[in-house]
N, C-alpha and C positions, 0 to 999 in steps of 0.2 A: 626760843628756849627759855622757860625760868632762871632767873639768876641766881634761886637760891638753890641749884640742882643736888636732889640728894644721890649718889650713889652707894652700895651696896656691894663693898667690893674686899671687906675679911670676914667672908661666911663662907669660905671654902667650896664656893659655887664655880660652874664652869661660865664662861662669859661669852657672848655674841657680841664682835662691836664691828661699827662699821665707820669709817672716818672718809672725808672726803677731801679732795686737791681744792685749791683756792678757786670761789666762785665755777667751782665743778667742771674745773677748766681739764681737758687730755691731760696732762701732764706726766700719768704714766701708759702712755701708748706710746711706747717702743722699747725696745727689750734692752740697752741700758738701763732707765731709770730702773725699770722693772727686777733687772740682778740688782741694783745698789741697794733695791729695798730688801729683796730678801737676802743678802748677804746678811745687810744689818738687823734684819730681823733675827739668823739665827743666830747672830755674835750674842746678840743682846738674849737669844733663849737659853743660850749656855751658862750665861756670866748670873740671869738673875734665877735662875732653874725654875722655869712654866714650861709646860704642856701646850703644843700647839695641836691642834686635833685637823682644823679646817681653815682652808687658807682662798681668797680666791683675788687676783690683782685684774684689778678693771681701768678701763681707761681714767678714768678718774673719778675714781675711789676703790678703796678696799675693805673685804668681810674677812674675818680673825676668828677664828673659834678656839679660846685657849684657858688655860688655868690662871687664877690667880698664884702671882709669883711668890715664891717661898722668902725674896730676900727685901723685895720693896714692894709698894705699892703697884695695884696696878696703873691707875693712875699717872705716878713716877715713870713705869716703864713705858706708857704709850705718847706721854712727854718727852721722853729720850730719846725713841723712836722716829717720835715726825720732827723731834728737832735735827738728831743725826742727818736722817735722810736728806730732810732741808737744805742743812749746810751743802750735801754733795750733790743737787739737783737742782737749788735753786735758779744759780744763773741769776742773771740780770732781773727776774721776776721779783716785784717788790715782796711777794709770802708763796709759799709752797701749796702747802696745808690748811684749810680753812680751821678755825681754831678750837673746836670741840669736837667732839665724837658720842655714835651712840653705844648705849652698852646695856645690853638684855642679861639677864642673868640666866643661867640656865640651869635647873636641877633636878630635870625628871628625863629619863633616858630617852621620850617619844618626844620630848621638845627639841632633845640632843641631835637624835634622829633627822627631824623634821631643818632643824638649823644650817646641819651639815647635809642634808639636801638643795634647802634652797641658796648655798656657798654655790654648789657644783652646777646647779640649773643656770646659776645667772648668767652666764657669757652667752646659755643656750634662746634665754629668756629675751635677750637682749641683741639677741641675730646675730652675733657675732661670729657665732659658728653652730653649726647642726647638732652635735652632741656633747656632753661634756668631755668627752675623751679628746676631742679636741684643741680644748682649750689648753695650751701647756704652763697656761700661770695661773696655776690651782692645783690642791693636793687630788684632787680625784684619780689620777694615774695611778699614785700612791694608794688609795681604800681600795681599785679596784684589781690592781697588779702587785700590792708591795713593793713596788721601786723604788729604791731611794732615790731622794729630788734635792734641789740647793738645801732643805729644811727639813728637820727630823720631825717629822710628825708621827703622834701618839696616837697609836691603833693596836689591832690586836697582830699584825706585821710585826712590828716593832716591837711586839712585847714578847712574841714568839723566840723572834731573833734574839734579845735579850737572855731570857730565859733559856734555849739552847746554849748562849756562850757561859754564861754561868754552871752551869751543870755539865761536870765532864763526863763523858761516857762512862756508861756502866762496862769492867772489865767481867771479862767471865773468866774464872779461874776452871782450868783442866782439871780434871777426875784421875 
């Protein structure tokens, strides 16, 4: 990778990133490390308020599709994040997280489209299992049922819901 990497990351675009375990080692193939991350993923979507849209945990690595955060950097936050996680996964391993990440930006809705497609294919892509519904460490249950999962993800579910709770019923007054 260049050393002098630019990224592009307060343009109010949505992001693709994808980061990897140390020397792409398993590390999250088994459903411990697997809750520690997305617990700490949503602590950390609440406190800096982003948008997760697509999410998918692979043995070792993970795909993100989310906003830039309102309160810090993105950046800041996916430092946070493989630092947090670290600390509670590391174990006797000398690093967790190999120590960059990639990150596509994203700002046209068929790239959006295409991004959070290829999140929900990869477990499929990658024989893991036959379809994406299968795979339960990824938002796809969520695009294609609305279930809520460990992480709030932003769809049109969630915005529905949303939108329902703010709007109280309309009363109809008697004649």
């Amino acid at each position: 990778m260049p050393s002098r990497l630019k990224r592009y990351q307060t343009e109010g675009h949505h992001h693709f990133l994808t980061f990897s375990c140390y020397h792409r080692l398993p590390y999250l193939n088994d459903d411990h490390s697997r809750i520690v991350f997305l617990n700490t993923l949503e602590r950390l979507r609440q406190r800096h308020q982003f948008y997760l849209f697509g999410y998918v945990l692979m043995p070792e690595h993970v795909h993100l599709l989310l906003s830039e955060p309102k309160l810090r950097p993105l950046a800041t936050i996916i430092s946070v994040l493989k630092g947090e996680t670290s600390k509670l996964l590391k174990g006797s391993r000398t690093q967790f997280w190999q120590t960059r990440y990639y990150d596509f930006n994203v700002f046209t809705q068929p790239k959006f489209v295409e991004k959070l497609q290829y999140i929900h294919r990869n477990p499929v892509e990658r024989a893991l299992v036959e379809k994406p519904e299968d795979w339960p460490w990824s938002s796809f249950l969520h695009w294609q049922t609305g279930a809520p999962g460990p992480i709030e993800i932003e769809s049109h579910w969630t915005y529905s819901r949303r939108e329902r709770a703010a709007t109280p019923p309309i009363a109809i007054q008697p004649r």
